[in-house]
C-alpha positions as CSV (number, residue, x, y, z in Angstrom):
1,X,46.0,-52.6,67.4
2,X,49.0,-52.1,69.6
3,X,51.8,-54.6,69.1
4,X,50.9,-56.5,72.4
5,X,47.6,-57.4,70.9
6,X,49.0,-58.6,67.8
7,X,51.6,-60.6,69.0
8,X,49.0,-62.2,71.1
9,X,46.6,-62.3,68.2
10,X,49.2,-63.6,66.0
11,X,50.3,-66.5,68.6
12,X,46.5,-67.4,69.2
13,X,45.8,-68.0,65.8
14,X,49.3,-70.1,65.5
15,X,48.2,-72.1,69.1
16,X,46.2,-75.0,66.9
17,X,49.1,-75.5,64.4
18,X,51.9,-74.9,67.8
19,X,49.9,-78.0,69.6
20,X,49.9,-80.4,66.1
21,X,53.1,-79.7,66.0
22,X,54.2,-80.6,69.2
23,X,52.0,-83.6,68.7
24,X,53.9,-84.9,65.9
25,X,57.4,-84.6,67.4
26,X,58.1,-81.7,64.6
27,X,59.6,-78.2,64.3
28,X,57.3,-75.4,63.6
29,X,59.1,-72.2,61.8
30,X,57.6,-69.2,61.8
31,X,58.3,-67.4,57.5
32,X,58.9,-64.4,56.7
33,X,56.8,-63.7,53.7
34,X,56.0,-59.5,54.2
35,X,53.8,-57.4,56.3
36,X,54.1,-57.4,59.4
37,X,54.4,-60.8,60.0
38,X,57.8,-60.5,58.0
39,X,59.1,-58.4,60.2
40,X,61.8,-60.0,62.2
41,X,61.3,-58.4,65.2
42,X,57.8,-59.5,65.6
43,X,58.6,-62.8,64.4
44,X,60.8,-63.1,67.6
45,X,58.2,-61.9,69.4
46,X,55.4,-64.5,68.2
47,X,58.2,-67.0,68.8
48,X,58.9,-65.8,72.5
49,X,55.7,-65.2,73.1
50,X,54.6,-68.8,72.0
51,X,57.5,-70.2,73.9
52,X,56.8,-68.3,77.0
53,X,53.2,-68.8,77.0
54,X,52.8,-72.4,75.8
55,X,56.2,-74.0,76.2
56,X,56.6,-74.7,72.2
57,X,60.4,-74.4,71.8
58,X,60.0,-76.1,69.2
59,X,58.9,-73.1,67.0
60,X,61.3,-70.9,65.3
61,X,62.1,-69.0,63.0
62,X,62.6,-70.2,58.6
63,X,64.0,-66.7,57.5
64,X,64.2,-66.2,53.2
65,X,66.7,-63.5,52.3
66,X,64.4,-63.4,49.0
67,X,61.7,-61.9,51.3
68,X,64.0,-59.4,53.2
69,X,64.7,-56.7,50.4
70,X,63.4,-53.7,52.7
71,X,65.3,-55.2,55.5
72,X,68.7,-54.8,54.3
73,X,69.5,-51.8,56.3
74,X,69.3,-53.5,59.7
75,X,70.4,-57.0,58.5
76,X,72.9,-56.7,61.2
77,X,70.8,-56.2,64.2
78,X,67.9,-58.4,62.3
79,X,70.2,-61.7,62.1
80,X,71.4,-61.2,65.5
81,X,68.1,-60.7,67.2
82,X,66.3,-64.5,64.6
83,X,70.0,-66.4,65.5
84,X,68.3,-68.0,68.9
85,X,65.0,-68.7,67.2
86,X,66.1,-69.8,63.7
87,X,65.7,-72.9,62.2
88,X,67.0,-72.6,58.8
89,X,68.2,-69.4,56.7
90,X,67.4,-69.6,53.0
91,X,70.1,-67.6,50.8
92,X,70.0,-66.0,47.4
93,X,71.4,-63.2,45.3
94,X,70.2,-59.4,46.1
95,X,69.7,-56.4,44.0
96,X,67.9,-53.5,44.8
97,X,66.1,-51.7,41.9
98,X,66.0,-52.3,39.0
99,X,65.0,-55.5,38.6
100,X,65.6,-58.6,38.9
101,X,66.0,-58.0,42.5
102,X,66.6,-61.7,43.3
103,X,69.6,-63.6,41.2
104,X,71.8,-66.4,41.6
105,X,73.8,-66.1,44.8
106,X,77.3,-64.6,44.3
107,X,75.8,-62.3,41.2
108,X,73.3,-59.5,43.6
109,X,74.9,-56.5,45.2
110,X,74.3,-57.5,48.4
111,X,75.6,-61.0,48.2
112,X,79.3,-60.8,49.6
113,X,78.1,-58.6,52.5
114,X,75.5,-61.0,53.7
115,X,77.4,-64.0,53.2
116,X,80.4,-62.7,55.4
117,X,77.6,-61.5,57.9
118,X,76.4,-65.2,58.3
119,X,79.4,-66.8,58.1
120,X,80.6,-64.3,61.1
121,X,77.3,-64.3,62.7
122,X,77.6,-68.0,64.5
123,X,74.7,-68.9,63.1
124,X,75.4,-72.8,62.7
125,X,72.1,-73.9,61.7
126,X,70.6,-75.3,58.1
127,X,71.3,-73.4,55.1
128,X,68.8,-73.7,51.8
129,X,68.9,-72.7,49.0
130,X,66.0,-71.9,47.1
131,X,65.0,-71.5,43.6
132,X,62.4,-68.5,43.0
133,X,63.1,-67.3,40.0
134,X,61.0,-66.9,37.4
135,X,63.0,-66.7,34.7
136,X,64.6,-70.1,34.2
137,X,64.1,-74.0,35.3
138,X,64.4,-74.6,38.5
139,X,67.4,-77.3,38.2
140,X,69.2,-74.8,36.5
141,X,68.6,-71.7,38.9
142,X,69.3,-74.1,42.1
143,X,72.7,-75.5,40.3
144,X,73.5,-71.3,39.7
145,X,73.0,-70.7,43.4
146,X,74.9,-73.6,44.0
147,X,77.9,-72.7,42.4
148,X,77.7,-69.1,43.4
149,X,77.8,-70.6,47.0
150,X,80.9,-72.7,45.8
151,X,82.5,-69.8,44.4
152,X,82.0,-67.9,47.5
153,X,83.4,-70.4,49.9
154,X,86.9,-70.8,47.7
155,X,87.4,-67.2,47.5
156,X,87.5,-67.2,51.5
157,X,90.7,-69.2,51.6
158,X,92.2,-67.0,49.3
């Protein structure tokens, strides 16, 4: 299908959840969990188009660095196009290959560059934290991103 069609496809199959929603008096956030619906430019479009077409502002946009490995290129652009829409931006540690590609924040490759980009990027919305890793307890891989986070912050005012 062309991207019109799926964008409209996509919104029509959201419109049941988009009106409970609104019913309930909550937010509605559109995840990025791969495929094309992961894609953050037609996630803003599914949100535009839901907002334009049935007045739900109230969806947006729940974007998981942990699901944005083959995004990394265009972070930039990405993160500047979701900052209207989003409603929460979920941080962790990056690695490419080899694995593990997701770690405790402060300890991936990618970490320092995407933690100055959303500190500079406005953005002033909720920040989480997620554990989903594998490898250890949760309590203990949310307390490492944590303090990874923490570690972060106090090098800034170096």
């Amino acid at each position: 299908k062309d991207q019109e069609s799926r964008i409209e496809q996509a919104a029509e199959q959201l419109a049941p959840l988009v009106a409970r929603t609104r019913e309930l008096g909550c937010e509605l956030g559109l995840y990025n969990h791969g495929g094309w619906g992961g894609v953050p430019e037609n996630l803003v479009a599914v949100c535009q188009h839901l907002r334009n077409s049935k007045g739900a502002e109230h969806v947006g946009i729940v974007y998981n660095f942990h699901h944005a490995h083959e995004h990394l290129t265009q972070i930039e652009s990405a993160l500047a196009l979701m900052k209207p829409y989003l409603l929460c931006l979920n941080l962790n540690g990056m690695n490419d290959e080899p694995k593990p590609k997701i770690l405790p924040l402060g300890q991936g490759k990618h970490d320092e560059r995407l933690l100055k980009l959303v500190a500079g990027s406005g953005y002033d919305g909720p920040i989480g934290i997620l554990d989903h890793r594998d490898d250890v307890d949760a309590e203990q891989s949310l307390r490492e991103n944590l303090e990874g986070l923490d570690k972060w912050i106090a090098k800034q005012g170096e």
